[in-house]
C-alpha positions, 0 to 999 in steps of 0.5 A: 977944715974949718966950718961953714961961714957963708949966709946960704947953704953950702953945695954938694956936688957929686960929679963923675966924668962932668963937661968942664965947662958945664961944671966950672960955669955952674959953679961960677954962676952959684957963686954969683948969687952968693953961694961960697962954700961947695963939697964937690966928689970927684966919684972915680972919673979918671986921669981924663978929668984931672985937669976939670978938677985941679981947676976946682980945687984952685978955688978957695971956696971949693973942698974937693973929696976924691973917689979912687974908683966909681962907687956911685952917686949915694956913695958920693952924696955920703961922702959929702954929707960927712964932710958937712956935719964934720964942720957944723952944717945942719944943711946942704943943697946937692946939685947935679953935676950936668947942669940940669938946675939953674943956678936961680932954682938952687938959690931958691931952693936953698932959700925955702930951706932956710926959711922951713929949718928940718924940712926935706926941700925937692926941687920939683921940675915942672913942665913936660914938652921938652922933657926927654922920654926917658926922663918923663915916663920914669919920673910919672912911673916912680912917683905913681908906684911910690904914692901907692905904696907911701900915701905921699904925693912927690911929683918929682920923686927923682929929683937931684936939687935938693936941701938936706936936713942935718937929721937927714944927713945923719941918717943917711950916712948908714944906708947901704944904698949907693946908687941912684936908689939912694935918693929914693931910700932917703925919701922913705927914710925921711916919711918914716922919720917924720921929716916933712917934704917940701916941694919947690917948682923947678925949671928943666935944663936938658941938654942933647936930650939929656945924653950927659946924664949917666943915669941907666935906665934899665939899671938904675930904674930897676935898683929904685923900684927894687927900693919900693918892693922891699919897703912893701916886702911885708905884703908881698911875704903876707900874701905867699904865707897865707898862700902856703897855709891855704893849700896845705889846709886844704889838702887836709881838710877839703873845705875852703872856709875852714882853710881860709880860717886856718891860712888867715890865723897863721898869716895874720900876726906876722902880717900885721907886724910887718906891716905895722913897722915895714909897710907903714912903719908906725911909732905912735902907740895905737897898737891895740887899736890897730890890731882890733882893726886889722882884724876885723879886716882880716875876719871880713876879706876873708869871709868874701874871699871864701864866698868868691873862691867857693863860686868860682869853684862850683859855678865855673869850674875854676880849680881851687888854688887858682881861684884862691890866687884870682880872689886874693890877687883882688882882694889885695887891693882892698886891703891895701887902701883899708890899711893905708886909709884907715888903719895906719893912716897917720902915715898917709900925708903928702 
């Protein structure tokens, strides 16, 4: 195939058992506004859908990639990704196939794409009365979890209208993910990167409460949070050493500072490490300044932690571990926004 000639991006469309007729008009009205050049992926619909996609590909300006199977939408996306950097683009614009975007909105998105070249442009859709409940309550959910663990603010974390960067593209073509945790995967990939994000306000189109998505909420809710626990895999992992290391001190020794001493020197280089290249996934070079920091943060929790298990103990009788558990559970919090807001945080934009 030959590269891209039109004046505005091109599409990528990732469809699996789309309505004909939904598929077919988005693609006549992104043709109206001067669109000329779509990668529509064809993810393993089935002989059912063979004559919505022969109509498809009877179009000049459509390329149309073919899954033998269903393999999900980040294997959809990669695919066309690939076909786009094969033939020289530096950017697409990915449109859901159930005709949840406005032609309008794609051109606009499209539009702030070229006007902002590298950035990561999300088409934020605005507007609650008419959003199915599934939709509005995982939307807030994920976009809360993931400003909590990110600093970035996305409103619409979940969005598929979409202008990819070239560098992005790239990137994303060695992901693992290949599911709708894809989408949230490339988010964090494009932070880490330093790939700034646009936010770029949207209509909402549902249709029959959204009944044509084949997005899955436990499932596929489950594999996006699963996303955002294992980028914070390091607290997680932290928490459980210096756990370990607390009750086997204390077994030994049968005092809660020493064992605090001891469970905080042995968790300390491994957490900072984690959390310097995981967590907040830092490339500039203050590490020494960092660690400094971390440490004193370190040597203050864990003062307040002692004096906070230490009086559960003796004044209320509260078992050691358990107090320990209750103390850090809380102290976790502290740490985390000393962490994002003061010691890594270069990471913390919106």
């Amino acid at each position: 195939m030959g590269g891209f000639k039109g004046t505005l991006t091109p599409i990528i469309i990732p469809a699996f058992a789309p309505s004909r007729d939904v598929l077919l008009g988005l693609v006549r009205g992104l043709e109206a506004l001067g669109f000329h050049e779509f990668v529509i992926v064809d993810d393993g619909s089935g002989p059912k859908y063979e004559e919505t996609f022969s109509a498809l590909a009877e179009n000049p300006r459509v390329t149309l990639l073919r899954h033998a199977v269903n393999l999900g939408k980040g294997a959809a996306l990669k695919a066309a990704f690939n076909e786009v950097l094969n033939r020289g683009g530096e950017v697409a614009v990915t449109v859901d196939a159930d005709g949840q975007h406005h032609p309008e909105d794609v051109f606009k998105v499209a539009k702030a794409a070229l006007g902002n070249p590298g950035q990561l442009v999300l088409g934020r859709r605005s507007g609650e009365a008419d959003q199915p409940l599934r939709s509005k309550i995982g939307n807030k959910l994920t976009a809360l979890i993931f400003k909590a663990i990110t600093c970035a603010e996305i409103h619409d974390t979940q969005t598929g209208l979409r202008a990819w960067p070239g560098a992005l593209m790239r990137r994303s073509l060695t992901s693992k993910r290949n599911g709708y945790d894809f989408e949230t995967e490339a988010l964090l990939e494009a932070l880490h990167d330093g790939i700034s994000l646009l936010e770029v306000p949207i209509r909402k189109i549902y249709f029959d409460d959204n009944a044509s998505s084949h997005f899955n909420p436990l499932r596929d809710s489950f594999l996006i949070y699963w996303v955002l626990v294992r980028f914070s895999f390091a607290s997680i992992a932290g928490s459980l050493i210096d756990y370990v290391l607390f009750t086997f001190a204390f077994w030994v020794l049968e005092d809660i500072p020493e064992s605090i001493i001891v469970s905080r020197v042995g968790a300390t280089l491994f957490y900072f490490v984690m959390a310097r290249n995981m967590v907040f996934r830092q490339k500039r070079k203050r590490a020494l300044i960092q660690f400094a920091q971390y440490i004193a943060l370190v040597a203050v929790l864990g003062a307040v932690s002692a004096i906070a298990i230490s009086f559960m103990h003796d004044n209320w009788s509260v078992p050691v571990l358990l107090a320990k558990a209750i103390s850090e559970g809380l102290l976790l919090f502290v740490s985390f926004g000393v962490q994002r807001h003061v010691i890594f945080f270069e990471k913390c934009r919106a």
